[in-house]
VMD Tcl script that draws the C-alpha trace (Angstrom):
set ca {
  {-42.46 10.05 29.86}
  {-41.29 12.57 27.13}
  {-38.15 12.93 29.22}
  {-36.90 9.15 29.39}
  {-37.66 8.87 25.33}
  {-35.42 12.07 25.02}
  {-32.67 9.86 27.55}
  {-33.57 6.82 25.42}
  {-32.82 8.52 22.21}
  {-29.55 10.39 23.30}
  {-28.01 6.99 24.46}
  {-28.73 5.19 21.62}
  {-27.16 7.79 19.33}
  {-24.46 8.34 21.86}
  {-24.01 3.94 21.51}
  {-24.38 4.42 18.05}
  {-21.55 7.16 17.13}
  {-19.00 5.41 19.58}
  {-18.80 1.87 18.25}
  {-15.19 3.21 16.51}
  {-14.02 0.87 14.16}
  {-11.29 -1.38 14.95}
  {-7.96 -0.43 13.66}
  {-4.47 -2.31 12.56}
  {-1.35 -1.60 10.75}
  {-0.04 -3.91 8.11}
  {3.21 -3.61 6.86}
  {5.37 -5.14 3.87}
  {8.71 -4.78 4.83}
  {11.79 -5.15 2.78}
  {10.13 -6.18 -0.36}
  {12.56 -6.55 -3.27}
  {12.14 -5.07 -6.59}
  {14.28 -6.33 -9.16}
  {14.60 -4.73 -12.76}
  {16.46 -7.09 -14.77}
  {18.61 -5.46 -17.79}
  {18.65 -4.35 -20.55}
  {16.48 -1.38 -18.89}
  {14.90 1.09 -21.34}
  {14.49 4.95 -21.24}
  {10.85 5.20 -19.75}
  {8.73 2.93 -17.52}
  {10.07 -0.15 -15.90}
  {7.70 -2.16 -14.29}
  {8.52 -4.69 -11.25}
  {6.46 -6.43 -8.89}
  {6.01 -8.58 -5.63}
  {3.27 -11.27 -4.55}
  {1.92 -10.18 -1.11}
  {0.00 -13.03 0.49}
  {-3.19 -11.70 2.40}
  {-3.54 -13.79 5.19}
  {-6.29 -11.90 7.81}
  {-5.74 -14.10 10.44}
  {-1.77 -13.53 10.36}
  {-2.44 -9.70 9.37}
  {-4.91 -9.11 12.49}
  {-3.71 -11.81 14.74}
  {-5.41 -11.72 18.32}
  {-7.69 -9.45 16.86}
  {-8.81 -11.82 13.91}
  {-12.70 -12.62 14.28}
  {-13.42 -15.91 11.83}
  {-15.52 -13.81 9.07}
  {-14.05 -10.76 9.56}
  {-13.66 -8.12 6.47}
  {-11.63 -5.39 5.93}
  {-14.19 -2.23 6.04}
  {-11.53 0.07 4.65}
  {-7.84 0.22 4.00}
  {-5.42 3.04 3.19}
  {-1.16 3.35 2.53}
  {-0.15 5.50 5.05}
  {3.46 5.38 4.17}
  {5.25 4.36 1.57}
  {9.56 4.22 1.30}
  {12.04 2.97 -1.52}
  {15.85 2.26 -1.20}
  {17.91 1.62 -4.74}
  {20.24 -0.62 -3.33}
  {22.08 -1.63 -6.73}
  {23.97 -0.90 -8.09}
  {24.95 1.62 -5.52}
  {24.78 5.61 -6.40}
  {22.05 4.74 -9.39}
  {20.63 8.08 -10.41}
  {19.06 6.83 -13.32}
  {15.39 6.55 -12.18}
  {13.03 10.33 -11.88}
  {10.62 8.61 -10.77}
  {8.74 5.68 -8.81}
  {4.86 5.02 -8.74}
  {3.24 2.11 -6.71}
  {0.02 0.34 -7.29}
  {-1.65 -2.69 -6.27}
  {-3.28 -5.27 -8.93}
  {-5.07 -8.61 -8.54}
  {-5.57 -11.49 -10.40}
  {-9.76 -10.71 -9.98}
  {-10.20 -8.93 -13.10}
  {-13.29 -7.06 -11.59}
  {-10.24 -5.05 -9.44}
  {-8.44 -2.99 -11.83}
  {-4.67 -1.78 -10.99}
  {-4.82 1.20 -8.37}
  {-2.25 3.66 -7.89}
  {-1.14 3.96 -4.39}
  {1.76 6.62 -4.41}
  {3.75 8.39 -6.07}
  {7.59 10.12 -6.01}
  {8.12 12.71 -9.08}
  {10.96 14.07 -9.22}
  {13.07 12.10 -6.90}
  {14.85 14.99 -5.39}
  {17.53 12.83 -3.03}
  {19.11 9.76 -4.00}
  {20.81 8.83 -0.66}
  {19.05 6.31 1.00}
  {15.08 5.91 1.89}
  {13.42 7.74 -1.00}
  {9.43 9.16 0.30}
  {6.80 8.45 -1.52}
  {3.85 10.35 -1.15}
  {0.53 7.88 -0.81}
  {-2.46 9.58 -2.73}
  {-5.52 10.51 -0.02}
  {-8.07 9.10 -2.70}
  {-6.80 5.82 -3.26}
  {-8.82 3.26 -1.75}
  {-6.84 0.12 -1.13}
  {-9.81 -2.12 0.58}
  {-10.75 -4.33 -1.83}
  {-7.86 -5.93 -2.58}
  {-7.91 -7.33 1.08}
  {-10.70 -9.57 0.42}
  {-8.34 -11.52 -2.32}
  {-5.31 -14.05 -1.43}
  {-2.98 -12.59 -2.85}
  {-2.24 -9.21 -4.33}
  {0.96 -8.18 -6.66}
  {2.56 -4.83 -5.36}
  {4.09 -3.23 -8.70}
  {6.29 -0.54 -8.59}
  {7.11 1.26 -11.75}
  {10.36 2.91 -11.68}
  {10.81 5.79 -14.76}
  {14.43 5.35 -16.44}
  {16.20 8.42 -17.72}
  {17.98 6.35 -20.27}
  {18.74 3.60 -21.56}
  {21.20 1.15 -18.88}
  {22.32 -2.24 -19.24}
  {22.54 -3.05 -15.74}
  {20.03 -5.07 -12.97}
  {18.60 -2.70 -10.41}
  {17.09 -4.03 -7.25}
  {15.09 -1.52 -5.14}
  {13.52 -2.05 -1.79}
  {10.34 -1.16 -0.41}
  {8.32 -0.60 2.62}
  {4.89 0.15 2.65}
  {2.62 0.47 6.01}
  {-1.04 -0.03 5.51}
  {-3.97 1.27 7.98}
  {-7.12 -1.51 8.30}
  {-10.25 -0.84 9.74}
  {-12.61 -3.87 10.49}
}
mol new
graphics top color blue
foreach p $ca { graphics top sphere $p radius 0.5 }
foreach p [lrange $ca 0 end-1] q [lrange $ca 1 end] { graphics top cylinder $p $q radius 0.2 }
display resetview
């Protein structure tokens, strides 16, 4: 008897440490920041409306009242793609924000210094930053701040890709 409770027990914590989460990648691809001039020496801020959709996010593995138990940026990339050769930005910081105002703005990741200019600029996503509940809204805004060096009177549009983990 002693031995089939000891059986019991090992199979339900054996059940109970392998129901793994289900995982999914989400990716915004392409987003355009634009940072219309006159642009000031300092922080720039731009941003982009990201529709959160979990049926179009998860597709054949949406569930109808599924939630998002945790989600993290994995990877984060920038392009300045005008004007072309800009060297005028150190810097680049992404968050997320939401129009619930019990969500405050949450940095994501950050580049500082930008050490390369030519072509997909790495941002490095912060291991802390907890991204989940701003799946359980509509819509979020992606902002990316961009730091000037100086003053420029010229528009600067910027690119971004950012690939999000989701477990549910």
């Amino acid at each position: 008897m002693k031995n089939i409770a000891i059986i019991a027990l090992g199979l339900f914590i054996l059940g109970a440490c392998s129901s793994a989460d289900k995982t999914s990648k989400f990716r915004l691809e392409n987003i355009e920041f634009i940072y219309n001039g006159p642009l000031y020496e300092g922080s720039n801020a731009a941003q982009y409306i990201a529709k959160i959709d979990l049926k179009e996010i998860l597709g054949s593995a949406y569930d109808e009242g599924v939630e998002i138990d945790e989600a993290a940026l994995k990877k984060a990339y920038v392009e300045i793609e005008e004007p072309q050769g800009c060297k005028d930005i150190s810097a680049f910081v992404l968050s997320l924000a939401a129009d619930n105002p019990d969500l405050e703005m949450r940095e994501l990741a950050v580049v500082n210094p930008i050490k390369s200019f030519g072509g997909k600029i790495k941002l490095k996503p912060s291991t802390s930053a907890d991204a989940t509940a701003y799946f359980a809204e509509k819509s979020v805004y992606v902002v990316l701040d961009a730091s000037f060096v100086k003053d420029i009177d010229a528009n600067v549009l910027v690119k971004g890709t950012f690939e999000f983990e989701l477990k549910f």
